[in-house]
C-alpha positions in Angstrom: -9.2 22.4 6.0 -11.2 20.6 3.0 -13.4 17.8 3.7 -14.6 15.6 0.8 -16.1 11.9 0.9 -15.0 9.8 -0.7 -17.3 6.3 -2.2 -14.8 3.7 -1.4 -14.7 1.3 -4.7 -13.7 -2.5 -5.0 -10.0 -3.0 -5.9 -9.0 -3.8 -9.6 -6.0 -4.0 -11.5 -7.8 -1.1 -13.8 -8.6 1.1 -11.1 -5.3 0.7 -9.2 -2.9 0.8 -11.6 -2.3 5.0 -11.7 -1.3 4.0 -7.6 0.1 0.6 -8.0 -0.1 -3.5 -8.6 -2.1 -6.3 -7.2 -0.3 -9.1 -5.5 -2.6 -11.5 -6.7 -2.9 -15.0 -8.6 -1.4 -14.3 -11.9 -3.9 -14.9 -15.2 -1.3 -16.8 -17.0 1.1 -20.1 -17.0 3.4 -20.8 -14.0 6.9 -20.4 -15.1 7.9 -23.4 -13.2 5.2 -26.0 -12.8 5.9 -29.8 -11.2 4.8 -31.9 -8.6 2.9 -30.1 -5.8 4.4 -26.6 -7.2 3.5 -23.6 -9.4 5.6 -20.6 -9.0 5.1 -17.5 -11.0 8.1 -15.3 -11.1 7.6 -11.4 -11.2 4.2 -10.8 -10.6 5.3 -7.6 -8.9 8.0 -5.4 -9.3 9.6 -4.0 -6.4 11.7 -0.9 -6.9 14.1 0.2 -3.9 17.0 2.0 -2.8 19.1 0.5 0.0 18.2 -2.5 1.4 14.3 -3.9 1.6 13.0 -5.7 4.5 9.9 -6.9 5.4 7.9 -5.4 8.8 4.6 -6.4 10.3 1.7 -4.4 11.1 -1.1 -4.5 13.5 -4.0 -2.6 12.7 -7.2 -1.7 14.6 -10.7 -0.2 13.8 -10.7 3.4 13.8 -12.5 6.3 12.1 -12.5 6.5 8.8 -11.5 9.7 8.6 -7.8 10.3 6.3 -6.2 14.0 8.1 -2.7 13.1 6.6 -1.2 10.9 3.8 2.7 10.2 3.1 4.8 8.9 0.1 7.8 7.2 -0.7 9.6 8.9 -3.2 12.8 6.2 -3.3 11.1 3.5 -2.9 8.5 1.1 -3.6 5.9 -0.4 -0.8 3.7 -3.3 -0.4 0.7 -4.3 1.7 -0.1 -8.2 2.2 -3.1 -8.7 4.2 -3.4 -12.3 6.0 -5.8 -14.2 6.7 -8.5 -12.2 4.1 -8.4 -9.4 6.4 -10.4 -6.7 4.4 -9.1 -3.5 4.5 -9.7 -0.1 3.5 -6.5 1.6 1.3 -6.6 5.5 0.8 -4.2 6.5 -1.7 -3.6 9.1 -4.8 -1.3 8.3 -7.8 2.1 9.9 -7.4 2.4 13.5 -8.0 5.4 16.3 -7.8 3.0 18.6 -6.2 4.0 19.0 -2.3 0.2 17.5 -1.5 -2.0 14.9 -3.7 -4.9 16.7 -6.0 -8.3 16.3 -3.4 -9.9 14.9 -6.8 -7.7 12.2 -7.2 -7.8 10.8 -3.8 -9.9 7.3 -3.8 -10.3 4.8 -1.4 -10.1 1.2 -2.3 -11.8 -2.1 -0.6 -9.2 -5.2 -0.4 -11.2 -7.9 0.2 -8.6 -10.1 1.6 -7.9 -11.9 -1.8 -5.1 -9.6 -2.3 -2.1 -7.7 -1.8 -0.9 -4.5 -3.1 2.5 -2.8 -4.1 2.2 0.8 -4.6 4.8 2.5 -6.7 7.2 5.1 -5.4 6.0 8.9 -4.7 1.8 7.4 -4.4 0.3 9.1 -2.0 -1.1 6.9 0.5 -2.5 6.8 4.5 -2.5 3.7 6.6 -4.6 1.1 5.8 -8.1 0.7 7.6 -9.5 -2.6 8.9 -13.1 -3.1 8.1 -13.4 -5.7 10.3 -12.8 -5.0 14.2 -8.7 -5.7 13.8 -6.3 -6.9 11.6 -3.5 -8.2 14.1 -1.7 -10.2 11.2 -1.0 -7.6 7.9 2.1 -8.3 6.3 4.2 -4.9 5.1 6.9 -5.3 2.8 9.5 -3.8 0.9 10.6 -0.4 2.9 13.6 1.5 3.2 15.9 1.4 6.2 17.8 4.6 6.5 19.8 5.6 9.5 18.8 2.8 11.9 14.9 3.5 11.3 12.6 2.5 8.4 12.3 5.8 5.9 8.8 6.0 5.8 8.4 6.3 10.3 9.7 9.5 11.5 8.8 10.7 14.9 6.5 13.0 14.2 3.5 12.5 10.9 2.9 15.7 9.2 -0.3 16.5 7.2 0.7 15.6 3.5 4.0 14.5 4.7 6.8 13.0 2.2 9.2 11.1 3.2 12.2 10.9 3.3 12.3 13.8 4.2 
């Protein structure tokens, strides 16, 4: 097995964008704006097959050490973090190679500011909490497919794809 380290790098809508979008504050006008509200519409897009639902995921400090990453080649996935839980988000831009390129693996820090919403086929592992846990992480936008969510399967592969 390879080993490489990787120099984990502060999250930007430049460096992200081969994997994905932020879910941040957009730079521009709300599209509705009145009393008390401003809503931008669209700031992500979500693109899914079948019907999306929203999970929740508890995370807890563990090595940083990334044996095995998945995709989601029908469908889109986000990752909300609550509370400005800072997080560590291994991932590698989507790819029709069984496995991602060892080169383009990076690691990005989400300071807690943020959200993210990869696009469909980027690789990606679980995220990592750089504080001691993250009990309250928001995970949107999956795939249900045959009573289970299409990215959890009962056994994780090395360089798994899912579904698969």
């Amino acid at each position: 097995m390879n080993t490489i380290r990787i120099i984990p790098i502060p999250i930007s809508h430049k460096n992200f964008s081969a994997c994905g979008q932020l879910i941040t504050s957009p730079p521009k006008e709300p599209d509705v704006q009145k009393e008390g509200i401003s809503f931008w519409d669209q700031v992500v897009t979500c693109n899914i097959e079948g019907k999306p639902d929203i999970g929740f995921l508890a995370l807890k400090k563990r090595a940083l050490r990334v044996s095995e990453m998945e995709r989601h080649i029908t469908h889109t996935q986000g990752f909300i973090p609550l509370n400005g839980a800072k997080l560590l988000f291994v991932a590698a831009p989507p790819s029709k190679e069984s496995k991602p390129k060892l080169s383009a693996i990076k690691a990005y820090i989400l300071d807690g500011s943020c959200g993210i919403m990869i696009h469909k086929g980027t690789w990606h592992d679980i995220l990592y909490p750089l504080d001691s846990q993250c009990q309250d992480h928001n995970h949107t936008a999956r795939r249900h497919q045959q009573g289970r969510h299409a990215c959890c399967g009962s056994r994780r592969m090395p360089w798994s794809q899912y579904p698969s």
